[in-house]
C-alpha positions as a Python dict, from the first residue, in 0.01 Angstrom:
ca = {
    (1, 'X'): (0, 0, 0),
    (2, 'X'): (100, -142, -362),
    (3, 'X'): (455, -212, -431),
    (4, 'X'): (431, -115, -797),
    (5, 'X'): (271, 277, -616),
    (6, 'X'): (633, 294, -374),
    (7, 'X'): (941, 496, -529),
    (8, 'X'): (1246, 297, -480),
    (9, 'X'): (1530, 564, -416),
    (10, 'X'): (1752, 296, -205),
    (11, 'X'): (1994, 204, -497),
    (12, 'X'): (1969, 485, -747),
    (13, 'X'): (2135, 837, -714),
    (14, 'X'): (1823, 1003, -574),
    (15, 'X'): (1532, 952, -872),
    (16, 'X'): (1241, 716, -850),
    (17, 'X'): (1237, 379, -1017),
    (18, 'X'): (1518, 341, -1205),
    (19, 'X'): (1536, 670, -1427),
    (20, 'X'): (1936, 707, -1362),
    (21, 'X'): (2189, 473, -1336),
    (22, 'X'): (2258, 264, -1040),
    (23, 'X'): (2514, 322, -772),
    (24, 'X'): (2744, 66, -768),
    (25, 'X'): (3103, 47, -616),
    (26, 'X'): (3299, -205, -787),
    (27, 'X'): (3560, -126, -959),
    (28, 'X'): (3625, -181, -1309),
    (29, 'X'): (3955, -377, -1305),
    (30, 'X'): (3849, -627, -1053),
    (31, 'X'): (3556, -727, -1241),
    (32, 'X'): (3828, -999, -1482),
    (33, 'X'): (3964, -1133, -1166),
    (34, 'X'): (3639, -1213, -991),
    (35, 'X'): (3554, -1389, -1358),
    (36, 'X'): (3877, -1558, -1392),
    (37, 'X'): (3826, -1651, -1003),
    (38, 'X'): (3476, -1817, -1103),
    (39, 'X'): (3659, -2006, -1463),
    (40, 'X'): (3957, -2120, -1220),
    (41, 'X'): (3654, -2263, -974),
    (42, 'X'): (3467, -2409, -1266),
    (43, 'X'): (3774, -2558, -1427),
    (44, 'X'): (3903, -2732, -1121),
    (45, 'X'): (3549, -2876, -1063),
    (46, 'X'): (3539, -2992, -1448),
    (47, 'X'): (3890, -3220, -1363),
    (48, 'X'): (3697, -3343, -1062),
    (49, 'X'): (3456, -3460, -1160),
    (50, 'X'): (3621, -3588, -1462),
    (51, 'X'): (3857, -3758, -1284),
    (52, 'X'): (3596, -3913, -1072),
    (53, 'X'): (3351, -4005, -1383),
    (54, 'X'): (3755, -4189, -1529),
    (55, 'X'): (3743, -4407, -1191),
    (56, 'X'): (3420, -4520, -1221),
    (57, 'X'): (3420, -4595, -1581),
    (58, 'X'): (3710, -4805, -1516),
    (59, 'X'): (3569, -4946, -1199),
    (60, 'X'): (3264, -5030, -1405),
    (61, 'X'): (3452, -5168, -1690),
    (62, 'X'): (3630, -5420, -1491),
    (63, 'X'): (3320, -5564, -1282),
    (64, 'X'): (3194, -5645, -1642),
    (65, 'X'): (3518, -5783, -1753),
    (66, 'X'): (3471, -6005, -1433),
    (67, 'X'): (3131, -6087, -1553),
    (68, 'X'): (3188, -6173, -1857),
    (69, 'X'): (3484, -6396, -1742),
    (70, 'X'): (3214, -6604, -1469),
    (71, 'X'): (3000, -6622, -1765),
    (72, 'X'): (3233, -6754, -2016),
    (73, 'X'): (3368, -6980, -1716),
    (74, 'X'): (3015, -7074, -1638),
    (75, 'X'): (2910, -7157, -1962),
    (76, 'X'): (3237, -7401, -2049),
    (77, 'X'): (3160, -7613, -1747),
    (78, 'X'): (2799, -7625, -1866),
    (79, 'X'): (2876, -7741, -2176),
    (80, 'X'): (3124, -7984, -2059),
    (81, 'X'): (2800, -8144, -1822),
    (82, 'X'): (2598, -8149, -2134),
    (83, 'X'): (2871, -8376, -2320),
    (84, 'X'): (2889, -8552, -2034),
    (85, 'X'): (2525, -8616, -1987),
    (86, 'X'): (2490, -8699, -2348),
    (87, 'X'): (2778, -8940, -2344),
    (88, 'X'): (2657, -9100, -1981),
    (89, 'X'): (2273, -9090, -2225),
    (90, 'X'): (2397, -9254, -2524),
    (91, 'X'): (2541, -9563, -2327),
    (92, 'X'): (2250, -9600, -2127),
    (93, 'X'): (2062, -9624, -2449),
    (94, 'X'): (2287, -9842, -2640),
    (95, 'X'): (2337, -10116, -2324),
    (96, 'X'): (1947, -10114, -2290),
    (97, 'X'): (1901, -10180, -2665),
    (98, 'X'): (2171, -10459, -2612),
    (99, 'X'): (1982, -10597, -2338),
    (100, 'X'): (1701, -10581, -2538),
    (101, 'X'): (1809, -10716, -2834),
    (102, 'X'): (1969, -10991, -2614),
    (103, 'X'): (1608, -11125, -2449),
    (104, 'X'): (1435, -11085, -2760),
    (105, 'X'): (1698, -11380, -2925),
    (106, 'X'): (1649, -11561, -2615),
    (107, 'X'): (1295, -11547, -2611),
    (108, 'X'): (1303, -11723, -2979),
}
């Protein structure tokens, strides 16, 4: 048998499918409470999370402050090699030129 063909008279006050109004028992006054019960819930589990999201923001905000620190770090002892690589370059170059300079008047 269908489901659409079968008169539902479970829930209703003794007509078929949904003619009169339903039979519920809740009364009306507790009706607020249950959704001021549900806003409390909801409003507790906003500052949760919130809280929660705070942390890690901050947690995430220092690692790249650390970061950024190594780099900075990182990049002055790079550039101190390079000025020292340069410097230990440029008098390499300038005693071999001497030396060069030097056997060419001795070859004359």
């Amino acid at each position: 048998m269908n489901d659409a063909n079968v008169k539902n008279t479970d829930a209703l006050n003794g007509t078929a499918n949904g003619t009169t109004k339903l039979k519920f028992e809740i009364p009306f006054f507790s009706v607020p409470s249950m959704f001021g019960g549900f806003a409390e819930q909801g409003a507790a589990r906003a500052k949760e999370n919130f809280e929660k999201m705070k942390a890690a923001s901050e947690e995430i905000a220092e690692v790249l402050r650390e970061a950024c620190s190594t780099n900075a770090k990182g990049a002055g002892e790079y550039s101190a090699k390079v000025i020292e690589f340069s410097n230990t370059n440029a008098s390499s170059t300038l005693e071999f030129l001497s030396q060069l300079a030097d056997t060419k008047s001795r070859m004359s």
